[in-house]
DOVOLUM-768397 format. One record per residue: residue number from 1; x, y, z of N, C-alpha, C in turn. Coordinates in steps of 0.02 Angstrom, whole numbers, plus 50000, padded with zeros to 5 digits. Example, Ala and Ser with C-alpha at 12.3 -4.5 7.8 and 13.67 -1.06 7.14 Angstrom:
seq  n_x  n_y  n_z  ca_x  ca_y  ca_z  c_x  c_y  c_z
1  50660  49716  50390  50615  49775  50390  50660  49835  50390
2  50642  49888  50354  50684  49947  50357  50645  50002  50394
This chain:
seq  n_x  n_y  n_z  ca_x  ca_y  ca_z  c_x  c_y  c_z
1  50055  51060  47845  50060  51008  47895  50121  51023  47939
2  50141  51013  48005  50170  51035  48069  50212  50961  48067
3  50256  50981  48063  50310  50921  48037  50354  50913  48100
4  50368  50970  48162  50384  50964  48223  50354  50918  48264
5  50397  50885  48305  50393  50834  48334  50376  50878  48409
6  50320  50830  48441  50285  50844  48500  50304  50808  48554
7  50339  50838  48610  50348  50808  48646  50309  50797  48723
8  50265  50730  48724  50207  50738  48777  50254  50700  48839
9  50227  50733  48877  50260  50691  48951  50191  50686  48993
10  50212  50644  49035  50165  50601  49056  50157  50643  49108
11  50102  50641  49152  50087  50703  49214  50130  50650  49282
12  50139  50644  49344  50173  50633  49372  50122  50630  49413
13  50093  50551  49449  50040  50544  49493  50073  50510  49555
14  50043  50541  49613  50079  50521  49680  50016  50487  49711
15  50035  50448  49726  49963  50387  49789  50015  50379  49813
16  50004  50420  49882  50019  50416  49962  50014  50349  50007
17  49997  50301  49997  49976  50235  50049  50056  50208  50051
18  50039  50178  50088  50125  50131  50117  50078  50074  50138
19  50153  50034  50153  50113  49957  50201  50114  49959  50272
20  50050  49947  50281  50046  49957  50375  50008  50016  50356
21  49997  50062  50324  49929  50095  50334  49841  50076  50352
22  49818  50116  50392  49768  50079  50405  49709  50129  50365
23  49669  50065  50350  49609  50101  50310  49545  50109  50285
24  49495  50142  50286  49424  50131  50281  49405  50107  50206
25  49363  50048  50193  49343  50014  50137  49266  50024  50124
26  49270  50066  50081  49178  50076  50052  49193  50027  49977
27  49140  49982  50001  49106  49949  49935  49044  49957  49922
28  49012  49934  49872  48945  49920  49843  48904  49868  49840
29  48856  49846  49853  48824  49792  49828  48779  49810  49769
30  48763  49772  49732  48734  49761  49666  48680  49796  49651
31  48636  49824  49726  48580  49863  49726  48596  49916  49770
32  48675  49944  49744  48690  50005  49779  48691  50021  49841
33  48686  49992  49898  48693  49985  49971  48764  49977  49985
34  48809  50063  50023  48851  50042  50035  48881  50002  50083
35  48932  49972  50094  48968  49942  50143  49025  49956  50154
36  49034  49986  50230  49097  50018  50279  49153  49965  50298
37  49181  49941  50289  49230  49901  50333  49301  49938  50330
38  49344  49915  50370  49402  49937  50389  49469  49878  50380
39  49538  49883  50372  49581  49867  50331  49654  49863  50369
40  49693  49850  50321  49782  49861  50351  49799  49856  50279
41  49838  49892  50241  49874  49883  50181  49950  49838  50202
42  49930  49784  50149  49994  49727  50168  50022  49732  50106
43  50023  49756  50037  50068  49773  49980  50034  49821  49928
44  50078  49855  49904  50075  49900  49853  50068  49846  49784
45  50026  49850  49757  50034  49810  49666  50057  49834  49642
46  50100  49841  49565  50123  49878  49491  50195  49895  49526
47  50210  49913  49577  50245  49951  49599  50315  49984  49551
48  50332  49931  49467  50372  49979  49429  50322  49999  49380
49  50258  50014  49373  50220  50030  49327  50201  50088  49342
50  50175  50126  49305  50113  50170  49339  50047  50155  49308
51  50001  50130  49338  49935  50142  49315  49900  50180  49315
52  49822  50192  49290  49767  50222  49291  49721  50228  49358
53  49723  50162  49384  49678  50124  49433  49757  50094  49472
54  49779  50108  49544  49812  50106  49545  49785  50020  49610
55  49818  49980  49614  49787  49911  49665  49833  49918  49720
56  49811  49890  49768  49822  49850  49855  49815  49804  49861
57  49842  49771  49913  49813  49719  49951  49810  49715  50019
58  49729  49708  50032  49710  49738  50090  49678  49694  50167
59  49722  49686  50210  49690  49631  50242  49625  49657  50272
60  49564  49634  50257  49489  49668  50274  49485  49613  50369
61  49481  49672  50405  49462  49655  50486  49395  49616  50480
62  49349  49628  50464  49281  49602  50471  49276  49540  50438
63  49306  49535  50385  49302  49449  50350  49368  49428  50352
64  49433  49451  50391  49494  49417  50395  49513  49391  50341
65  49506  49429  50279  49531  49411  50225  49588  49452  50180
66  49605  49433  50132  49657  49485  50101  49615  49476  50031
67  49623  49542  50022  49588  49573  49949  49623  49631  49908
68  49614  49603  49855  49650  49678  49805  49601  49718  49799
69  49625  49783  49800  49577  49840  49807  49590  49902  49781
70  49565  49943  49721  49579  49988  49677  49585  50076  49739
71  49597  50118  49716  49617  50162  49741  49549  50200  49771
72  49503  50192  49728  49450  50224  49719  49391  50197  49801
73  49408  50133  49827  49377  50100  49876  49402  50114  49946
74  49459  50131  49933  49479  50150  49999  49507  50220  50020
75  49510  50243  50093  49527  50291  50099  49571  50298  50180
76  49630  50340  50165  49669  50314  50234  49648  50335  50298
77  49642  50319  50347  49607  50350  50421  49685  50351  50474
78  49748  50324  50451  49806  50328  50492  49844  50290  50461
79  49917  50338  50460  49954  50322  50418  50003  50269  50453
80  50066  50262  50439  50127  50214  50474  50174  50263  50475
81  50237  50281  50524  50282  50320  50520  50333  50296  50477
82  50365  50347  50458  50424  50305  50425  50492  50288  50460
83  50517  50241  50452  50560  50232  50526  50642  50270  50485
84  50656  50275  50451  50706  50314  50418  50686  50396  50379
85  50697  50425  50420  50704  50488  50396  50773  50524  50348
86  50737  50565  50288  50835  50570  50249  50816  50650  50267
């Protein structure tokens, strides 16, 4: 038996979105018909965590609503600059 201790480190995952990114929203309906709408990212979720499924919150243009939204639904079409450069 291997009595040495293993040391695992965690892989190091980067999701690129900021707030003020703008962004395309594919969902599903229940009989698989997708749906296109478009977005503004107004907050990052977990932000000291790291998750699996990483969340947003996304103000949706077409229903003027704000929705949390997994990583997997959206995709960025234009980013925000960053106003401080180091």
């Amino acid at each position: 038996m291997n009595k040495e201790k293993t040391n695992i480190t965690q892989p190091h995952i980067l999701w690129d979105v900021r707030e003020g990114d703008l962004v395309k929203i594919k969902t599903f309906s229940w009989d698989g018909h997708a749906e296109l709408e478009h977005g503004v990212i107004m907050e990052k979720l977990n932000k000291e965590q790291q998750t699996m499924f990483p969340i947003v919150k996304v103000y949706i243009f077409e229903r003027q609503t704000l929705e949390e939204l997994y990583a997997y639904n959206i995709e960025v079409i234009s980013r925000t600059e960053e106003l401080e450069r180091k």
